[in-house]
C-alpha positions as CSV (number, residue, x, y, z in Angstrom):
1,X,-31.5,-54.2,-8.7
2,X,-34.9,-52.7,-7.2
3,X,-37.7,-54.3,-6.2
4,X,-39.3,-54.2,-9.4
5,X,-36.7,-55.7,-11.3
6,X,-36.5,-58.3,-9.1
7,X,-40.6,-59.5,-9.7
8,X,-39.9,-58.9,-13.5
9,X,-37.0,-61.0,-13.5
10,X,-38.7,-63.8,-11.6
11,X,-41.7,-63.8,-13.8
12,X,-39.1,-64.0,-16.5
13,X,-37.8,-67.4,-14.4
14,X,-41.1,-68.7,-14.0
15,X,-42.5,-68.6,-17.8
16,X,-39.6,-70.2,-18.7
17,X,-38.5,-72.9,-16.1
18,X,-42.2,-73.8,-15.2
19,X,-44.1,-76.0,-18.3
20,X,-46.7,-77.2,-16.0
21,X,-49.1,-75.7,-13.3
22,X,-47.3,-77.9,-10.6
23,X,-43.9,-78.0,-11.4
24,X,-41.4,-81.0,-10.5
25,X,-39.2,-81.2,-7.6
26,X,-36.0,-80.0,-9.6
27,X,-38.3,-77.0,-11.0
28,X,-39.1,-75.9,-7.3
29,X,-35.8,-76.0,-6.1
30,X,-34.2,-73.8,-8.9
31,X,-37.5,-71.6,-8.0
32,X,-36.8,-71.3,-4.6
33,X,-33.1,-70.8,-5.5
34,X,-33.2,-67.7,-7.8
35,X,-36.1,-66.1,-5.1
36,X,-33.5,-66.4,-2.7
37,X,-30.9,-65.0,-4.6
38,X,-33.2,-62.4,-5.8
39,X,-33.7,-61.9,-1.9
40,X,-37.9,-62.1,-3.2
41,X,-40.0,-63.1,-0.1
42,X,-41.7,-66.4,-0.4
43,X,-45.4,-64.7,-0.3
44,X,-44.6,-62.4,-3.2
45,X,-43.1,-65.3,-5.1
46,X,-45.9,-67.6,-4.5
47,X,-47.9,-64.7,-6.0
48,X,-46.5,-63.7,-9.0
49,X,-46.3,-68.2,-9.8
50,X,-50.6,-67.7,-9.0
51,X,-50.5,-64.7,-11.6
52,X,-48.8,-66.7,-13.9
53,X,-49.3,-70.1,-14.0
54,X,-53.3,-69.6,-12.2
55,X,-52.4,-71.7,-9.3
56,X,-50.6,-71.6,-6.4
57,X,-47.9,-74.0,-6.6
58,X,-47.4,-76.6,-3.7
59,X,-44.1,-77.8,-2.9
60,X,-43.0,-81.0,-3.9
61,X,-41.8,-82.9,-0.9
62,X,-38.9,-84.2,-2.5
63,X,-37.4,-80.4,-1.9
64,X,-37.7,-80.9,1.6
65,X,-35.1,-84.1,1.3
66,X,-31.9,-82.1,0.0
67,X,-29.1,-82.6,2.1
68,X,-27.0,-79.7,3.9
69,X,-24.5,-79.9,1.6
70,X,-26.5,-79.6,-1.1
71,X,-27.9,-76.4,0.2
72,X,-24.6,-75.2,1.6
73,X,-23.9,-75.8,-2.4
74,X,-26.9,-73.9,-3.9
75,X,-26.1,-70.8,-1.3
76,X,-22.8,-70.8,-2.6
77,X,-24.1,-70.7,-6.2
78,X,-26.9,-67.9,-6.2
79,X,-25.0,-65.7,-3.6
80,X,-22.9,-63.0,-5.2
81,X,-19.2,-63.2,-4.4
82,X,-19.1,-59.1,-4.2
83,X,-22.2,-57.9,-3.2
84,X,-22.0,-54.2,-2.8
85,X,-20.6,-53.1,0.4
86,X,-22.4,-51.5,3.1
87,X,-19.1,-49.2,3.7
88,X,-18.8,-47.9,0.3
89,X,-22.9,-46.1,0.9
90,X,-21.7,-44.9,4.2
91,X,-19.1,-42.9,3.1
92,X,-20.6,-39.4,2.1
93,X,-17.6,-37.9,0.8
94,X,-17.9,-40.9,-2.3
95,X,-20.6,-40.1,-5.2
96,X,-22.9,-42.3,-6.6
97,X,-22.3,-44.4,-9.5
98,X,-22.7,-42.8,-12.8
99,X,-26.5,-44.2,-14.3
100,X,-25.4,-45.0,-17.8
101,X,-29.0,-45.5,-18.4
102,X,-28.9,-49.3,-19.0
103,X,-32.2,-51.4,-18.0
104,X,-31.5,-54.6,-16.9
105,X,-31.6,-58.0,-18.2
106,X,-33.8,-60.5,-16.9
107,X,-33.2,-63.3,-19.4
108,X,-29.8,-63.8,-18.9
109,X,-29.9,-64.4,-14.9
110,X,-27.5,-64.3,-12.3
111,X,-23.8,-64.8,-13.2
112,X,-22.9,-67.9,-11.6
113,X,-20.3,-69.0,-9.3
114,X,-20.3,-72.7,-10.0
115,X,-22.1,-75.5,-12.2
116,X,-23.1,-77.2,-8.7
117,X,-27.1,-77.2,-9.7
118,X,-27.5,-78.5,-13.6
119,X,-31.0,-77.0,-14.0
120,X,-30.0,-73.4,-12.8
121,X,-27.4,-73.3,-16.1
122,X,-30.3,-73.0,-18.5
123,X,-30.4,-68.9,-17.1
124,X,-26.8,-68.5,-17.2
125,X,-24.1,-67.8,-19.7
126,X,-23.0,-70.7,-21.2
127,X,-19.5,-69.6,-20.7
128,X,-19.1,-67.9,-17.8
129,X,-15.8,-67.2,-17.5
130,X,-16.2,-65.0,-20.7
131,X,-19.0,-63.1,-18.9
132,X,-16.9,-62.1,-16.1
133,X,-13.6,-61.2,-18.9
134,X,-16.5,-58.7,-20.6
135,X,-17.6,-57.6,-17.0
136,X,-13.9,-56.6,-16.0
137,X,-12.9,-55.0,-19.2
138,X,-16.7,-53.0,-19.4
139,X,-14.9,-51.6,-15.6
140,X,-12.0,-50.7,-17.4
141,X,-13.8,-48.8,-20.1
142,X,-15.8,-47.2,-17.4
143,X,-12.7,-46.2,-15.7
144,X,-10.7,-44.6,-18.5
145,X,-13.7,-42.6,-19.4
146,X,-14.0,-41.4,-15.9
147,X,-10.0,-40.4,-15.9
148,X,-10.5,-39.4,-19.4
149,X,-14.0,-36.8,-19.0
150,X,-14.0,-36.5,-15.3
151,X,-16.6,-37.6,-13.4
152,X,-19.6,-35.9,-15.5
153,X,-19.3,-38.1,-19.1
154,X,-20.6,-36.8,-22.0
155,X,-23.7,-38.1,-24.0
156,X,-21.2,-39.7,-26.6
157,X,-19.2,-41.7,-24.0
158,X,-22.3,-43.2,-22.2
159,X,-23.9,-44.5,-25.6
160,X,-20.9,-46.4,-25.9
161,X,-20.3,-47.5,-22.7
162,X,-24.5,-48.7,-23.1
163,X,-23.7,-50.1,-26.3
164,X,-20.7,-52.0,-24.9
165,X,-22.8,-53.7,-22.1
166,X,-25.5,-54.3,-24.5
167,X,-22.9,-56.2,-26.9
168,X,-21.5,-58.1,-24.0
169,X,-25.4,-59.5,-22.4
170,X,-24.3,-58.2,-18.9
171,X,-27.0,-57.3,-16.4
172,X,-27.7,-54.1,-14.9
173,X,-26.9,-55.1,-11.4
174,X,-23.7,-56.2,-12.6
175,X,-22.9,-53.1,-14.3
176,X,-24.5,-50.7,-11.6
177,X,-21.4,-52.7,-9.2
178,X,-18.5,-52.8,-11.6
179,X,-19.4,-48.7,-12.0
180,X,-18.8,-48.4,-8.6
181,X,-16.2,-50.2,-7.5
182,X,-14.6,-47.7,-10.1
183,X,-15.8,-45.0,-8.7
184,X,-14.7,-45.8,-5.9
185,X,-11.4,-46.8,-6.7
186,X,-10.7,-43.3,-8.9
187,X,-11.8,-41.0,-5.8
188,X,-9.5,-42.9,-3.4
189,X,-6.6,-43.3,-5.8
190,X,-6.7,-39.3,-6.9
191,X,-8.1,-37.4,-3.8
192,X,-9.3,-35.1,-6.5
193,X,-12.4,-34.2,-4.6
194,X,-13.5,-31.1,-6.8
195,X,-13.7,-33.8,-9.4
196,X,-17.1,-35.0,-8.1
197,X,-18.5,-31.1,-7.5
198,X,-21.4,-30.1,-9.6
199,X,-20.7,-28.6,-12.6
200,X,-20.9,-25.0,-13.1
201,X,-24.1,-23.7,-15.1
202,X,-24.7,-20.8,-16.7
203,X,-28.2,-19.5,-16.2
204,X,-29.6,-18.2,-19.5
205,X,-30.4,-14.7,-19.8
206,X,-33.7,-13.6,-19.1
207,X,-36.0,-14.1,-21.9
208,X,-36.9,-9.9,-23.0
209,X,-40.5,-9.8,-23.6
210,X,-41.0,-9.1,-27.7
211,X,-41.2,-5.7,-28.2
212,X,-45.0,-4.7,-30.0
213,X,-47.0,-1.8,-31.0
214,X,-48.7,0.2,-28.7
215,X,-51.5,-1.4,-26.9
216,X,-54.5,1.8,-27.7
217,X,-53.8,0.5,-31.3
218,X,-55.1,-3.3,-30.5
219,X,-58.8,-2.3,-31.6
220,X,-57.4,-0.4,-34.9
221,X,-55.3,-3.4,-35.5
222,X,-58.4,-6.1,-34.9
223,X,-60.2,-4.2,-37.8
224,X,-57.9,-3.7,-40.2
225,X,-57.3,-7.7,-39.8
226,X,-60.9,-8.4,-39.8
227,X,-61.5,-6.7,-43.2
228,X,-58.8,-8.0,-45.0
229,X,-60.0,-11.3,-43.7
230,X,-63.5,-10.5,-45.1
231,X,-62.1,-8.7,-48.3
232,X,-63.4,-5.6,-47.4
233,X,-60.2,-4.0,-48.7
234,X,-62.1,-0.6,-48.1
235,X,-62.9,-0.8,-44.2
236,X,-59.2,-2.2,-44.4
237,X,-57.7,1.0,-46.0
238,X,-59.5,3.9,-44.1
239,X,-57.8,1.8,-41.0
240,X,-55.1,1.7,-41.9
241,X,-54.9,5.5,-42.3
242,X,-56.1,5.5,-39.1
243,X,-53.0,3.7,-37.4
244,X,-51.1,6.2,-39.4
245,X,-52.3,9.4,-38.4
246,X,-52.1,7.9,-34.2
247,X,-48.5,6.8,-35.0
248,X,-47.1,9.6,-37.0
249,X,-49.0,13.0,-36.2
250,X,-52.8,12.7,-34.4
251,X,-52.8,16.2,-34.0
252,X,-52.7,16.8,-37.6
253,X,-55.1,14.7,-39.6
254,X,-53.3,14.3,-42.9
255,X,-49.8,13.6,-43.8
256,X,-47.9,16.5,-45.5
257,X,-44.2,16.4,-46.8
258,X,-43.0,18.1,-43.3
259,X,-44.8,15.6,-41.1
260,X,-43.5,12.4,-42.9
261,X,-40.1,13.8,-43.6
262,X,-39.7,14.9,-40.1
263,X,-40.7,11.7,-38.4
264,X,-38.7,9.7,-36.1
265,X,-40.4,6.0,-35.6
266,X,-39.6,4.8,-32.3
267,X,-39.4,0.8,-31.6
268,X,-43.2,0.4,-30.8
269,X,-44.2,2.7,-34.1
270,X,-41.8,0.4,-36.8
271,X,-43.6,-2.6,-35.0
272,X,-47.1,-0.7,-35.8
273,X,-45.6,0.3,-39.5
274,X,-44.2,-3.0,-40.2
275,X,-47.5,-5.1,-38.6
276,X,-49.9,-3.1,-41.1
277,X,-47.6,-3.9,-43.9
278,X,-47.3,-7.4,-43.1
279,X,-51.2,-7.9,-42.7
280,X,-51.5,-6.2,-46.3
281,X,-48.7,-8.9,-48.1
282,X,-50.4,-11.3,-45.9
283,X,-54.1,-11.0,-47.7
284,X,-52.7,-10.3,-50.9
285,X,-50.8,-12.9,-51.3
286,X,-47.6,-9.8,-51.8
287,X,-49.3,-7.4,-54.5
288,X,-50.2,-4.8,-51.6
289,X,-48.6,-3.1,-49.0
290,X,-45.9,-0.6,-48.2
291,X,-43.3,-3.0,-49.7
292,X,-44.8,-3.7,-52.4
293,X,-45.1,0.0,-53.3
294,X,-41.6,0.7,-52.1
295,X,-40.5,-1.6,-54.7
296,X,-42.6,-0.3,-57.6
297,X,-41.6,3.4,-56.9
298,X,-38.1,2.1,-56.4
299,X,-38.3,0.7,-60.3
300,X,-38.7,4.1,-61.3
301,X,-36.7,6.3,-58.8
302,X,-32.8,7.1,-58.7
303,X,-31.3,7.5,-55.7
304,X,-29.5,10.6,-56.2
305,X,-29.7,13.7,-54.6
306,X,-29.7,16.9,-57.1
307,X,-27.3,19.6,-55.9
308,X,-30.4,21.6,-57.9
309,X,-33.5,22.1,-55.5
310,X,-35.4,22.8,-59.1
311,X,-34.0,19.6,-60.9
312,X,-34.6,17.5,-57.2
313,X,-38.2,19.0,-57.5
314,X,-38.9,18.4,-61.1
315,X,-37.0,14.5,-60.8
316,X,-39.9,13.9,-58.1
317,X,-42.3,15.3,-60.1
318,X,-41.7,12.3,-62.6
319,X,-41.3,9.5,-60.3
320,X,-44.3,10.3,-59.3
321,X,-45.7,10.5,-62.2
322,X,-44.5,7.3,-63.4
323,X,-45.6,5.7,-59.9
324,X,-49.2,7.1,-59.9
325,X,-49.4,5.9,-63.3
326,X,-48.1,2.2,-62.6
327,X,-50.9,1.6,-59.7
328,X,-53.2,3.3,-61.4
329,X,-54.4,6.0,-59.3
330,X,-54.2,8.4,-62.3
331,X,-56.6,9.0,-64.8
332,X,-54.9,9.2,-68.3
333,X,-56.3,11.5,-70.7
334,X,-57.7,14.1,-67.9
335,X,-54.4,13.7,-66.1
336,X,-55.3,14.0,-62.6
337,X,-56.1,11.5,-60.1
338,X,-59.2,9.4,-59.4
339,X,-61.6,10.4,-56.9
340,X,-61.3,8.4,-53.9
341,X,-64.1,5.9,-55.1
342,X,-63.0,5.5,-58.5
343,X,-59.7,3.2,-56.8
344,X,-60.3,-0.3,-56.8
345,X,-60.9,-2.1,-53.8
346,X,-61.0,-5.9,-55.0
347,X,-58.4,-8.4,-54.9
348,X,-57.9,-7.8,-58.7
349,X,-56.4,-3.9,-58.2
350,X,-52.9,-3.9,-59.5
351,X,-49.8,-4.2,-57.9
352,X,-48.9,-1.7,-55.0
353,X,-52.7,-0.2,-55.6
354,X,-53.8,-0.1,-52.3
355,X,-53.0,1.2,-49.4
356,X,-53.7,4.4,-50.7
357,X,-55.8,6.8,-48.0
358,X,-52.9,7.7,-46.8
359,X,-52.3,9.9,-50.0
360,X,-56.1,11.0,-50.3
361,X,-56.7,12.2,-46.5
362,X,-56.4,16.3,-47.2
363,X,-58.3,19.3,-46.3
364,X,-60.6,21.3,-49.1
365,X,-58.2,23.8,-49.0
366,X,-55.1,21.7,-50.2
367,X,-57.4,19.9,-52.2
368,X,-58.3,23.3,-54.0
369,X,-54.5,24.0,-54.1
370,X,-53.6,21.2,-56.1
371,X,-55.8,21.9,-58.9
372,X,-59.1,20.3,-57.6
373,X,-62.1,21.5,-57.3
374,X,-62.3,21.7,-53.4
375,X,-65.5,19.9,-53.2
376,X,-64.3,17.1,-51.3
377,X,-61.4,16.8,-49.1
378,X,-59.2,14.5,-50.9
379,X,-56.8,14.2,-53.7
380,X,-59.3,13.2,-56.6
381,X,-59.1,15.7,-59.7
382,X,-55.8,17.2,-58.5
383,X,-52.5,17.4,-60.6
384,X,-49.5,15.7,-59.1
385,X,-47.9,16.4,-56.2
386,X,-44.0,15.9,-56.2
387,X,-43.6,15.9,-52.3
388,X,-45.9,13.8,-50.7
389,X,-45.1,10.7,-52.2
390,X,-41.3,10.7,-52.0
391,X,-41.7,11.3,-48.1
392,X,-44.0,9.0,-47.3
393,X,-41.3,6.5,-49.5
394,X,-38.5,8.1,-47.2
395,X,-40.9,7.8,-44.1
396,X,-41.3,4.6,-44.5
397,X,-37.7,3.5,-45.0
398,X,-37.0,4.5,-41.8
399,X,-39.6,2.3,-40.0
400,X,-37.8,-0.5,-41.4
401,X,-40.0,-1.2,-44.5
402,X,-37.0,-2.7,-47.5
403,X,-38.2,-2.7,-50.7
């Protein structure tokens, strides 16, 4: 028992035994008698009595008239009969006990060794003899889980064994013995000194750092978040575009079939793909993004290859179609596609509506090409175009977006 459990379970004595600021003569003597056997010294008893009772207590002088064989008695009483032996530390090649993690008892006391002083029974079991049955069978329980698990016992095994000493009222210091004098008695009985080794441990693998987009897109990244925070689904597109272009093809400034279809996302561009989609479902509560759009030109779209480049041209054509249509970039009854400013940038757009500069960013002269007028360098007034949107659905497959 440390120090510190010895103060606490003296306090424990003293708020119990003593009723009065001066206690009586029998009072003292089972004082004095438990701060001996908790080996306290007199000047820290004295002052945890002063912190307890406000006084210093003064001894009675009948405690100066007990005979010798009345103390013989009382030594005999409040003096272990197996205090733990000074050989067993010294040996180095036997471990330490096992903690089982119990806290000890003050209230119970000391076991006793006799019923020589009356007024020291009041601390003690009232049968004894039962304490010291549950103390030696607790040591048997200890032991067969030691020959059982090995010296290292598992979690499970010392909750019981805690629960077991719990049931039976024994006191820490009791327990912290009986634990080893099995210890003890297992090592030199089996010899089995690898027993007592440390266990072997795994280190865990180191911890790869997550994988992320490339760090010159931080800035693009900040705005696009910043205007879809603000609503300012606009801003949020064009940067989006932006991303694009510096993942895919900087060079080229526009997505044609050839540059989508011949893309091959590394690690760091998926994370860039998937991180724009995700901020889009994010805002949107799901109704934009790359998903979202996968899905709705998945609705109309079968996944068959024609053997017929003619038939595989004019099947794209109508997916198309029927996806430009659904999100409403097309303008029924002209039948070509808004002008850029005509789309809708509020959270009310429909499904899959926006992103969508990544299909109006051409030059004039494609713009021209497809049936526009060439006045502005996007896809408004053209007719459809059966290539661009199928790759940027394949394109973006392969970056790991699943509808």
């Amino acid at each position: 028992m440390s120090t510190s459990e010895n103060e606490i379970s003296y306090r424990e004595f003293v708020q119990r035994c003593v009723k009065e600021q001066q206690p009586s003569a029998d009072d003292y003597e089972a004082l004095e008698n438990y701060r001996a056997y908790l080996k306290l010294s007199p000047e820290r008893a004295r002052a945890i009595e002063q912190e307890i009772l406000g006084t210093q207590i003064i001894p009675p002088q009948s405690s100066s008239n007990l005979s010798p064989e009345t103390n013989s008695v009382n030594q005999r009483v409040l003096e272990p009969d197996n205090p733990p032996s000074a050989n067993h530390s010294n040996n180095n090649s036997v471990p330490a006990p096992l903690s089982v993690g119990l806290t000890p008892t003050p209230s119970i006391g000391p076991p006793p060794i006799d019923q020589a002083i009356e007024h020291t029974t009041q601390l003690l079991p009232k049968q004894p003899e039962n304490y010291f049955a549950h103390l030696e069978q607790y040591g048997k329980e200890f032991l067969q889980a030691l020959r059982t698990e090995g010296f290292n016992l598992s979690e499970e095994t010392r909750e019981r064994l805690r629960k077991l000493a719990k049931q039976f009222e024994l006191l820490g210091t009791d327990v912290a013995d009986i634990e080893r004098k099995m210890l003890v008695e297992l090592y030199l009985t089996t010899g089995q000194r690898e027993a007592v080794s440390p266990p072997i441990t795994v280190p865990d693998p180191p911890i790869e750092p997550e994988e992320k987009y490339n760090a010159d897109l931080e800035p693009f990244f900040l705005e696009l978040k910043g205007s879809l925070k603000a609503g300012d689904l606009k801003v949020a597109d064009i940067a989006t575009c932006k991303i694009l272009l510096k993942v895919i093809d900087p060079s080229l400034g526009w997505f044609d079939e050839a540059s989508l279809r011949d893309f091959k996302p590394e690690t760091a561009d998926k994370k860039a793909i998937q991180e724009i989609d995700r901020l889009w479902r994010e805002y949107s509560k799901d109704r934009f993004g790359f998903k979202r759009q996968l899905q709705l030109y998945g609705i109309n779209h079968v996944a068959t290859q024609e053997a017929d480049l003619d038939k595989q041209q004019r099947a794209n054509r109508t997916y198309t179609l029927l996806f430009s249509k659904q999100v409403q970039w097309w303008l029924k009854g002209l039948e070509f596609f808004k002008f850029y400013n005509q789309l809708d940038f509020s959270m009310e757009a429909p499904d899959g509506h926006l992103p969508a500069r990544w299909f109006w960013e051409i030059p004039r002269p494609k713009a021209f090409q497809y049936g526009g007028l060439g006045l502005l360098p996007e896809r408004g007034g053209c007719g459809v175009d059966s290539f661009v949107i199928p790759a940027f659905m394949y394109m973006i497959r392969n970056a790991g977006i699943q509808p």
